[in-house]
Backbone bond lengths (Angstrom), bond angles and torsions (degrees), N, CA, C in turn:
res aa  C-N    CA-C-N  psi(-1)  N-CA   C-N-CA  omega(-1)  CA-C   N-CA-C  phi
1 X - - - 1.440 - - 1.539 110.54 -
2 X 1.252 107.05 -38.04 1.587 99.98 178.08 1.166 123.68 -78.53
3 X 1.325 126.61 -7.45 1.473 129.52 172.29 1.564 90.83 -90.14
4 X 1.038 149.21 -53.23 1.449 130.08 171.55 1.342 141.17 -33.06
5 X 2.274 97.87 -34.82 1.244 109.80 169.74 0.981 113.87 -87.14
6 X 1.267 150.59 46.42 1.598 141.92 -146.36 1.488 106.19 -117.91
7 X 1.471 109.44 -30.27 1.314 125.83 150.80 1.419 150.83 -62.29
8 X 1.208 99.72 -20.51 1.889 133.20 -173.54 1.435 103.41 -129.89
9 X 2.109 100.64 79.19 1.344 85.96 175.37 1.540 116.02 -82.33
10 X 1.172 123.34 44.42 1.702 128.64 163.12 1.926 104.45 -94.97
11 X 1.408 121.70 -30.87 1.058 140.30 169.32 1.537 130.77 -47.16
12 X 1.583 149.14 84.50 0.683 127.26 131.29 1.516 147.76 -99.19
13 X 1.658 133.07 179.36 1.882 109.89 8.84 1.833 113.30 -54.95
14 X 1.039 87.98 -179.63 1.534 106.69 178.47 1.850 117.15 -149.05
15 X 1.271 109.49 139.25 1.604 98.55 175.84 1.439 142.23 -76.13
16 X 2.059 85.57 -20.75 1.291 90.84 160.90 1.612 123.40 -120.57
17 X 1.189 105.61 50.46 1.446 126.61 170.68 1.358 113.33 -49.59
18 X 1.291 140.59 112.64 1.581 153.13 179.40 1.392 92.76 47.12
19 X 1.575 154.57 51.21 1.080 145.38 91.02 2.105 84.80 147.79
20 X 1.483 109.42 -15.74 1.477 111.13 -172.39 1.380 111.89 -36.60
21 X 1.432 137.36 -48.62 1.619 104.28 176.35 1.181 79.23 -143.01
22 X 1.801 98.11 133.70 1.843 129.01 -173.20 1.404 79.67 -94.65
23 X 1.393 166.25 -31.04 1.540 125.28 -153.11 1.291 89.90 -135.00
24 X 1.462 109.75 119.25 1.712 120.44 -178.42 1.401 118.07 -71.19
25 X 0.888 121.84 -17.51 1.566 130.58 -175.88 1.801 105.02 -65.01
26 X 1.259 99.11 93.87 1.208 115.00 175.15 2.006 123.70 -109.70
27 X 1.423 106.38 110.55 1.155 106.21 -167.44 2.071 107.20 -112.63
28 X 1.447 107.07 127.79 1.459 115.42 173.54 1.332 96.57 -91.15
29 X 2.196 96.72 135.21 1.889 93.64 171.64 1.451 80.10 -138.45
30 X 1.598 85.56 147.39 1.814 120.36 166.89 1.132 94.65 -94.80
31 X 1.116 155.07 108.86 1.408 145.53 102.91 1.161 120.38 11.24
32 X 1.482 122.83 -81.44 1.632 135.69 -178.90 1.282 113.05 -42.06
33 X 1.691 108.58 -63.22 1.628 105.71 179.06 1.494 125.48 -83.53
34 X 1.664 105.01 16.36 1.762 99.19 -159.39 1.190 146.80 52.11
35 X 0.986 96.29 24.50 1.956 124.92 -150.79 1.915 99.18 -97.15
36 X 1.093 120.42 98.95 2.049 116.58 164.51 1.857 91.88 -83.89
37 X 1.550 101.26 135.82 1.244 98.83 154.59 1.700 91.92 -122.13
38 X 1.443 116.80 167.26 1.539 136.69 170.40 1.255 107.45 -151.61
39 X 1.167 132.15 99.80 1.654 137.24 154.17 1.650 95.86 -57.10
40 X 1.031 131.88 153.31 1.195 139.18 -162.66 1.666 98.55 -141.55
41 X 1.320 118.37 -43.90 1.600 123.81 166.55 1.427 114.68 179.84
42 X 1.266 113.57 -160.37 1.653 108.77 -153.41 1.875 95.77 -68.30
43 X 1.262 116.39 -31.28 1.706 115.25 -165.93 1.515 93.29 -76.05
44 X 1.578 163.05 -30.43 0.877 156.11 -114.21 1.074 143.41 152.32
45 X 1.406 119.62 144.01 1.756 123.71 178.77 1.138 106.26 -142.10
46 X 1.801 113.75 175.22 1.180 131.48 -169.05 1.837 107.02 -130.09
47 X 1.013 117.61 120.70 1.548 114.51 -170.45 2.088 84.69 -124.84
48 X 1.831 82.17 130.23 1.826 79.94 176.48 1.920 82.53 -137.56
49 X 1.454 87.90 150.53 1.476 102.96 168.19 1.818 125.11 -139.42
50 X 0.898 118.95 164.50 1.761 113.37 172.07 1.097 111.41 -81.07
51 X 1.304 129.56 5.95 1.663 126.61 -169.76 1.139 102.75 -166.17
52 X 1.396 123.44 145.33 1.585 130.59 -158.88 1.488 97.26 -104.11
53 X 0.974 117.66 -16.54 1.905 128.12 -171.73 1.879 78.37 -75.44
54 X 0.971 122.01 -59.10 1.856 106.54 178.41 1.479 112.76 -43.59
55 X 1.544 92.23 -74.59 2.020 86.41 179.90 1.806 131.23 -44.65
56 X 1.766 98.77 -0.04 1.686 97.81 -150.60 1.497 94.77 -77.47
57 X 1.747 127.72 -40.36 1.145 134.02 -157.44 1.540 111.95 -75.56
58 X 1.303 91.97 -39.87 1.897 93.91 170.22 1.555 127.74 -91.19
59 X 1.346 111.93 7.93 1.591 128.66 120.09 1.083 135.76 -12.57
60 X 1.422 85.37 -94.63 1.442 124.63 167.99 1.314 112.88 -19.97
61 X 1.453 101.47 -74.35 1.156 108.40 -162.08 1.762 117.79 -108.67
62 X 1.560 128.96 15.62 1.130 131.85 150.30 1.752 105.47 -117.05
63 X 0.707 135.41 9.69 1.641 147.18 155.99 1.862 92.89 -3.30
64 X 1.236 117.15 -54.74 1.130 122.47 160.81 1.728 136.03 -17.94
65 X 1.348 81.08 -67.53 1.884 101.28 -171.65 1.350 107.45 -72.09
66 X 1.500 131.48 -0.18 1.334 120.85 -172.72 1.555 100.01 -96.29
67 X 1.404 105.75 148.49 1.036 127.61 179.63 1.873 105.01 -65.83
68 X 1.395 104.68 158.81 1.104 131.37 -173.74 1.450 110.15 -80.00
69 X 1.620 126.50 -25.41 1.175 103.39 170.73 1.826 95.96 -125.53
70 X 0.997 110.11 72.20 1.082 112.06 174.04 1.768 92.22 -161.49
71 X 1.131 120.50 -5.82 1.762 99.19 -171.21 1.638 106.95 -97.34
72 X 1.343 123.74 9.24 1.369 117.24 173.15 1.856 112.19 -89.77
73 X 1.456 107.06 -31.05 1.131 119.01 175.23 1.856 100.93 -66.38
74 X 0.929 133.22 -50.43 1.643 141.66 -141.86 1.215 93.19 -107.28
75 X 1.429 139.82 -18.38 1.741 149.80 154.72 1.425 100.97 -60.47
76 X 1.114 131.83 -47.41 1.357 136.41 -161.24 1.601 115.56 -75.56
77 X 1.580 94.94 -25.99 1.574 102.41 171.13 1.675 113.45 -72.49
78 X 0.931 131.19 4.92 1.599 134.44 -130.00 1.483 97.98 -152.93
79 X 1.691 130.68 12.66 0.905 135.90 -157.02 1.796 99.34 -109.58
Protein backbone atom coordinates (compact mmCIF):
# COMPACT_ATOMS: atom_id res chain seq x y z
CA UNK A 1 0.00 0.00 0.00
CA UNK A 2 2.66 2.39 0.58
CA UNK A 3 4.32 2.13 -2.62
CA UNK A 4 0.91 2.87 -4.17
CA UNK A 5 0.64 5.97 -1.97
CA UNK A 6 3.86 7.40 -2.99
CA UNK A 7 2.07 9.62 -5.23
CA UNK A 8 -0.80 11.02 -3.00
CA UNK A 9 1.08 12.73 -0.49
CA UNK A 10 -2.45 13.12 1.40
CA UNK A 11 -2.24 9.15 1.39
CA UNK A 12 -1.17 6.98 3.96
CA UNK A 13 1.13 4.59 4.73
CA UNK A 14 3.72 6.24 2.86
CA UNK A 15 7.48 5.29 2.14
CA UNK A 16 8.71 8.29 2.87
CA UNK A 17 6.84 8.95 5.96
CA UNK A 18 9.05 11.09 8.63
CA UNK A 19 12.09 10.52 6.39
CA UNK A 20 12.15 6.30 7.30
CA UNK A 21 13.08 5.08 3.83
CA UNK A 22 14.66 7.94 1.41
CA UNK A 23 14.96 5.54 -1.73
CA UNK A 24 11.56 4.12 -2.89
CA UNK A 25 12.71 1.60 -5.13
CA UNK A 26 11.55 -1.33 -3.54
CA UNK A 27 12.25 -4.76 -5.02
CA UNK A 28 10.53 -8.44 -3.81
CA UNK A 29 12.92 -11.60 -4.63
CA UNK A 30 11.94 -15.31 -4.70
CA UNK A 31 14.92 -17.06 -4.67
CA UNK A 32 13.23 -20.48 -5.47
CA UNK A 33 11.35 -19.27 -8.50
CA UNK A 34 13.89 -16.55 -9.69
CA UNK A 35 11.17 -14.35 -9.84
CA UNK A 36 12.12 -9.95 -9.09
CA UNK A 37 8.87 -8.37 -8.57
CA UNK A 38 8.96 -4.18 -8.28
CA UNK A 39 5.66 -2.32 -8.04
CA UNK A 40 7.02 0.88 -9.08
CA UNK A 41 3.53 2.80 -8.12
CA UNK A 42 -0.13 2.66 -7.99
CA UNK A 43 -0.35 2.32 -12.24
CA UNK A 44 2.28 -0.54 -12.32
CA UNK A 45 4.95 -3.17 -11.95
CA UNK A 46 7.65 -5.05 -13.39
CA UNK A 47 7.90 -8.92 -12.71
CA UNK A 48 11.30 -10.40 -14.35
CA UNK A 49 12.26 -14.02 -14.16
CA UNK A 50 15.07 -16.55 -15.58
CA UNK A 51 12.49 -18.74 -17.08
CA UNK A 52 9.32 -17.96 -18.86
CA UNK A 53 7.61 -21.32 -17.54
CA UNK A 54 7.53 -18.83 -14.17
CA UNK A 55 5.98 -15.84 -15.91
CA UNK A 56 3.52 -18.33 -17.93
CA UNK A 57 0.96 -18.95 -14.95
CA UNK A 58 0.53 -15.37 -13.97
CA UNK A 59 -0.27 -14.75 -17.57
CA UNK A 60 -2.51 -16.92 -17.61
CA UNK A 61 -4.28 -15.83 -15.25
CA UNK A 62 -3.92 -11.81 -15.03
CA UNK A 63 -3.74 -11.63 -18.95
CA UNK A 64 -6.11 -8.94 -17.92
CA UNK A 65 -4.01 -6.34 -16.05
CA UNK A 66 -1.66 -5.76 -18.92
CA UNK A 67 -1.72 -2.77 -20.50
CA UNK A 68 -2.87 -2.21 -23.98
CA UNK A 69 0.22 -1.10 -25.42
CA UNK A 70 2.39 -3.24 -23.94
CA UNK A 71 0.50 -6.72 -24.42
CA UNK A 72 1.60 -7.38 -28.06
CA UNK A 73 5.22 -7.12 -27.09
CA UNK A 74 4.77 -9.48 -23.71
CA UNK A 75 2.27 -11.97 -25.97
CA UNK A 76 5.11 -12.54 -28.15
CA UNK A 77 7.20 -13.88 -25.35
CA UNK A 78 4.54 -16.57 -24.70
CA UNK A 79 4.55 -17.85 -28.20
Amino acid sequence: MAIANQDFPSRFPRLAYNHIISNKEIYFININKKLIFNMYNNRGLDLVATNIETLKPIDENLKDWILDYDRAQIEKLFL
